[in-house]
Structure formats: C-alpha cells, structure tokens
N, C-alpha and C positions, 0 to 999 in steps of 0.2 A: 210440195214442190218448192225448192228451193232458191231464190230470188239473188241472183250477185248486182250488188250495189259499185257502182264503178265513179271514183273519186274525179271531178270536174279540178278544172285549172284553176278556179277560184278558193277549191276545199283545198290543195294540196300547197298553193302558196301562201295561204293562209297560215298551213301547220309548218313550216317552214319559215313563218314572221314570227310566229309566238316565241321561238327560243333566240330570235335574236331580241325580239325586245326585252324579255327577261336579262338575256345577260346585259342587255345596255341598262337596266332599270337596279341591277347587283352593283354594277362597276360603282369600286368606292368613290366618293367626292373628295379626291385630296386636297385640295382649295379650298374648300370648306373645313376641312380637319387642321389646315393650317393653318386658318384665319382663327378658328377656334383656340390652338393652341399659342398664338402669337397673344390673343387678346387676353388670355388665360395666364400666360408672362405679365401683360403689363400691368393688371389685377392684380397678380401676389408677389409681385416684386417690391411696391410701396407697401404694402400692407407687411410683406416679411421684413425691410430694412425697420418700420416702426417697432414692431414688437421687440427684434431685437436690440434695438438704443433703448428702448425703454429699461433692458437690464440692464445698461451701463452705466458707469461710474462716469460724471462728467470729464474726468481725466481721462480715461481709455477710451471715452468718444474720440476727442480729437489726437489717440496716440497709435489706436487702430484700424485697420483697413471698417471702413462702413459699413460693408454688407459681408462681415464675418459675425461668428459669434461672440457672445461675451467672452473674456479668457476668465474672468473671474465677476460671475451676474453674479447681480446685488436685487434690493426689495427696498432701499432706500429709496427712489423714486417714489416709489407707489408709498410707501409711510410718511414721504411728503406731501405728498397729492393729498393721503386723507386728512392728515393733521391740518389741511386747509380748509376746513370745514367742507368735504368734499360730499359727506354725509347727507348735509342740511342742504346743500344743492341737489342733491340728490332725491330728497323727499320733496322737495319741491318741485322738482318734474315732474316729478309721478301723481303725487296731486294734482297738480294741472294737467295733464294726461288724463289720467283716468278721470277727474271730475268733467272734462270738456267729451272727448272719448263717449263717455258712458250714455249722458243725454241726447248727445248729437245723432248718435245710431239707432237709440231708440225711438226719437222725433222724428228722422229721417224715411225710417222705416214704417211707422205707422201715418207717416203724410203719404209715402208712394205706396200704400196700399188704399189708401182714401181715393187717389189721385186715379188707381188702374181699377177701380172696384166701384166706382162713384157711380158711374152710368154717365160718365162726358158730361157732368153738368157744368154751368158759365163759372161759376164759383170755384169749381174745381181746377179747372182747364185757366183761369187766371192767376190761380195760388202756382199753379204746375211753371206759367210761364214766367211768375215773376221769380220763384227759382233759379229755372235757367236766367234771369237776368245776375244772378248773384254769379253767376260762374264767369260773367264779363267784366268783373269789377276784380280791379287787382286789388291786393292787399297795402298796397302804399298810397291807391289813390286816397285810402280812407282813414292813413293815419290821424290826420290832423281831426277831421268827427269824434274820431274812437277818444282821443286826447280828452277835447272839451268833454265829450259825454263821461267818461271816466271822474273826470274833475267835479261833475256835478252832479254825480251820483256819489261824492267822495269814497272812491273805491283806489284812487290814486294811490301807489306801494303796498298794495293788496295783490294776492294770488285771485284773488276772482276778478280780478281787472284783465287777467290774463285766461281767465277760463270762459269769462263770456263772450267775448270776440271771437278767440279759437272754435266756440260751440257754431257762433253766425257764419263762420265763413268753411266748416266743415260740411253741414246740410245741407249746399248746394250738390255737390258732385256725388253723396249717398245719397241722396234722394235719386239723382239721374238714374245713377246704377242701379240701385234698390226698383225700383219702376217696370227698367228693362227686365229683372231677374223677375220679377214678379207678373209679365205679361206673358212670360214665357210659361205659364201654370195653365195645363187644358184647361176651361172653363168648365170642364165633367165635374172634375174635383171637386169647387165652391159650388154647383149644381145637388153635387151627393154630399157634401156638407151640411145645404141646407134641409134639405129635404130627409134627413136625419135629424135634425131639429136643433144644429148647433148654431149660435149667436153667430153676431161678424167677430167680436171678441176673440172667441171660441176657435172661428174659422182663422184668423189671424196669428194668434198664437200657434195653435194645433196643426194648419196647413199650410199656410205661406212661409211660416219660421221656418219650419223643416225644411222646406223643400228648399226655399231661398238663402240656407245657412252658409252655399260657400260668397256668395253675394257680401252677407253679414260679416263675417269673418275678411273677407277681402276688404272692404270700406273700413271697418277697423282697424284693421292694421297699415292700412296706408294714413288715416287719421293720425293715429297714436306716433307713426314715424315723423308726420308732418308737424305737428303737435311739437314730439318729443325736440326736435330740432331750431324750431322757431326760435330765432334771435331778433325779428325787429320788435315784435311788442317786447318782449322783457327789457330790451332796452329803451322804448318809448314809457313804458306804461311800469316801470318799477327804477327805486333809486337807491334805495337802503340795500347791504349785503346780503341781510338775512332774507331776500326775497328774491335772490339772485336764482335763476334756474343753471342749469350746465352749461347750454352754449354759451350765457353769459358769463359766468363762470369761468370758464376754459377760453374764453378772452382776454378778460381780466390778469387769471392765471398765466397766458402766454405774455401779457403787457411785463409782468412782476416777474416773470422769471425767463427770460428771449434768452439769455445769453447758457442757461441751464438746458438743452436741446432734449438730454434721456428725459427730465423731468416733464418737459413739455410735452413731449410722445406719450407718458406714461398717463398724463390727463388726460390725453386724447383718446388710447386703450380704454379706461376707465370709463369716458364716457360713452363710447362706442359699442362697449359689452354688453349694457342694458339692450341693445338695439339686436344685437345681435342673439340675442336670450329670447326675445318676441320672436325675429326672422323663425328659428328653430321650431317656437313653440307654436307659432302661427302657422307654419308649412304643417304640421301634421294636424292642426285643427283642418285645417283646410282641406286636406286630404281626406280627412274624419266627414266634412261636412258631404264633400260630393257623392262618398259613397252611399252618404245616407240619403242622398236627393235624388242616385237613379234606383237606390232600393225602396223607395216610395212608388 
C-alpha cells in the first residue's frame, strides 16, 4: 500500500531558503577583491620602482621618468655593491643566523616538550613561566646588560657577541609555539610510544618532530628573518668593519654613498635576496612539513 507523504509549510520554505542562501553565499566579494588588488598596488609599486634604479646609470636616474625602465641597464651597481666587501657582510650574517638559529630551536624545542610532557611539575611550570617573562622584556631595555656582559666575557667585535643574545631572546616565543603545537599531539600517540618500548629521547625525536615540523619550520624562519635583520646589536656589540653584518652594512653603505640612489637600491636588492631565497624555500618546507603531520 502505498503511502503519499505531503510537504508542511516548514519543509517547502525551507527548500525555497537553501537557493537563496547559496546564491547570497556565491555572490563575489568585490570589496574585498578590491581592497586586495589596491594593497597588492602598493606592495609591488616600491618594490618594482627599486629593482628598476638599481639597473640605472646614476645619470639616467635623474634624466628618466622613475618608474620606466632602464633605456640602457647596467650591473655596475651591483659590481659596486660587491667590490665593497659585500661578500664578508654577507657571511657574516649567515653565521650569525644560522649559529643563533640552529641552537635556539633546538633548545626551544626540547624545553616545550619537557614543559608539555613533564606531568605539571613546580620546576617545570616555573621554567614555563619564566619564559613567558622573556617575551615582556624588549630588546632595548637590556642593551646596556648585554654591553657590560659582553665586555666582560671579552667577546666585545666578535660575531658570538652577536649570536648569543640573538640565541636569549629567540627561545622565548619558540618555546611558546613549540608547546602549543606540541599539546596539540593525542596523548594515544606518547601512550603507544611507550608502551612499545621507545625512550622519551626516542619519543621526541620520532613523534613530536614529525608531527610538530610545520611548528619547527615556522619558528625558524621567523628566527632567522628576525635574526637576519637585526641592526641594534651589531651596532651596539661590534665596531671593526670586518664584523659588520648587512643591515649594518647597508647603513654604512647608504651614509658613503646617499647621493648615488641606483647604487643604494642595489644594496638593498642584494641584501633583501637572501631573505627572499628562505621565504621561497621555507613556504614549501612548510608545506612539506603539514602534509607530513596529517599523514601521521
């Protein structure tokens, strides 16, 4: 026997809302695609006028419209730039980068896994909080410390004057992160860990790295850009040239050459490239890392 089911006023304006909210949830956001493309203008307008002065000729700087192209680009800029020991500024970042860099996210990392693994002990939970007290301390209050301590560790016009600071004051905010990514781990996981008979070592490396790599990779690279950029130590905590890093460098270089504009841009390209080579290589670690942390 056959049953006719008959639609109520509630079933039929119901099906009668779902295609208007669909098409109000379709309708593009032009305001938003404008505000995008406006902001998207005022991003690659400085950055295009830079690159192009940097191929000109300090005479067709000021004999050409600004924001055309070269009529006839040059590489003398940039064979200025490097003939200024642009080089030894150059390893000299990167040294201090990666020597501060390197420790810092590994210290970082095996503190917020002590910290979220510990079992809430007083020790722990004190170490945790005096962290967060480093994240309230700016960087200028504690120049003048950094100074004397430097002075009397004579490490004063040394790159390690500049690598051990950078290491103090990167471990607060990875350890934060680091922490958060790492509570985020079922507790099943370190359960079947153990009970399979691996160390916390074991578990550490083997379970939390993996999972927590786009974590790692993101503290990293925010490090190494904050790191790479830092001009008030190198210029509190170094005095000789040869220890000069980039930003100080490309200070230096703007003081000695202001009236030279292509040239000055072309240091600025120069130094800005490196930075831009991590963005790149970091964006696809990163992306590397998350797949690997929901295929876990």
């Amino acid at each position: 026997m056959a049953t006719t089911l008959t639609k109520g006023p509630s079933q039929t304006a119901a099906q009668h809302a779902r295609p208007s909210r669909r098409r109000i949830g379709e309708r593009p956001n032009w305001l938003g695609g404008a505000i995008s493309w406006l902001w998207l203008l005022v991003v690659i307008v400085p950055i295009y006028w830079i690159v192009i002065t940097s191929f000109k000729s300090q005479s067709n700087y000021y004999a050409e419209n600004p924001f055309a192209p070269p009529s006839e680009p040059t590489l003398a800029n940039y064979q200025m730039v490097i003939e200024a020991d642009f080089i030894r500024y150059f390893v000299n970042s990167l040294v201090v980068a990666v020597g501060a860099v390197a420790p810092a996210v590994a210290v970082s990392f095996m503190a917020a896994y002590a910290i979220v693994r510990g079992g809430g002990s007083r020790f722990l939970r004190s170490t945790n909080s005096l962290f967060l007290m480093g994240l309230a301390i700016p960087l200028q209050a504690t120049v003048i410390p950094i100074y004397l301590i430097i002075i009397r560790l004579h490490l004063y016009d040394t790159l390690l004057a500049l690598i051990l600071p950078s290491i103090a004051f990167a471990i607060p905010l990875s350890v934060l992160v680091l922490s958060n990514f790492i509570r985020d781990v079922p507790k099943e996981l370190f359960e079947s860990m153990r009970l399979d008979g691996a160390s916390e070592w074991g578990t550490l490396w083997h379970l939390a790295l993996p999972l927590t790599r786009p974590a790692v990779v993101t503290v990293t690279i925010y490090n190494a850009l904050t790191i790479w950029n830092g001009f008030l130590l190198p210029l509190i905590l170094t005095q000789s040239p040869e220890q000069r890093t980039l930003p100080l460098a490309l200070w230096s270089f703007q003081g000695q050459y202001s009236i030279n504009v292509p040239a000055v841009l072309a240091s600025v390209v120069l130094t800005t490239l490196p930075i831009l080579v991590l963005y790149v290589l970091g964006r696809r670690q990163l992306l590397a890392g998350l797949t690997a942390g929901f295929g876990k």
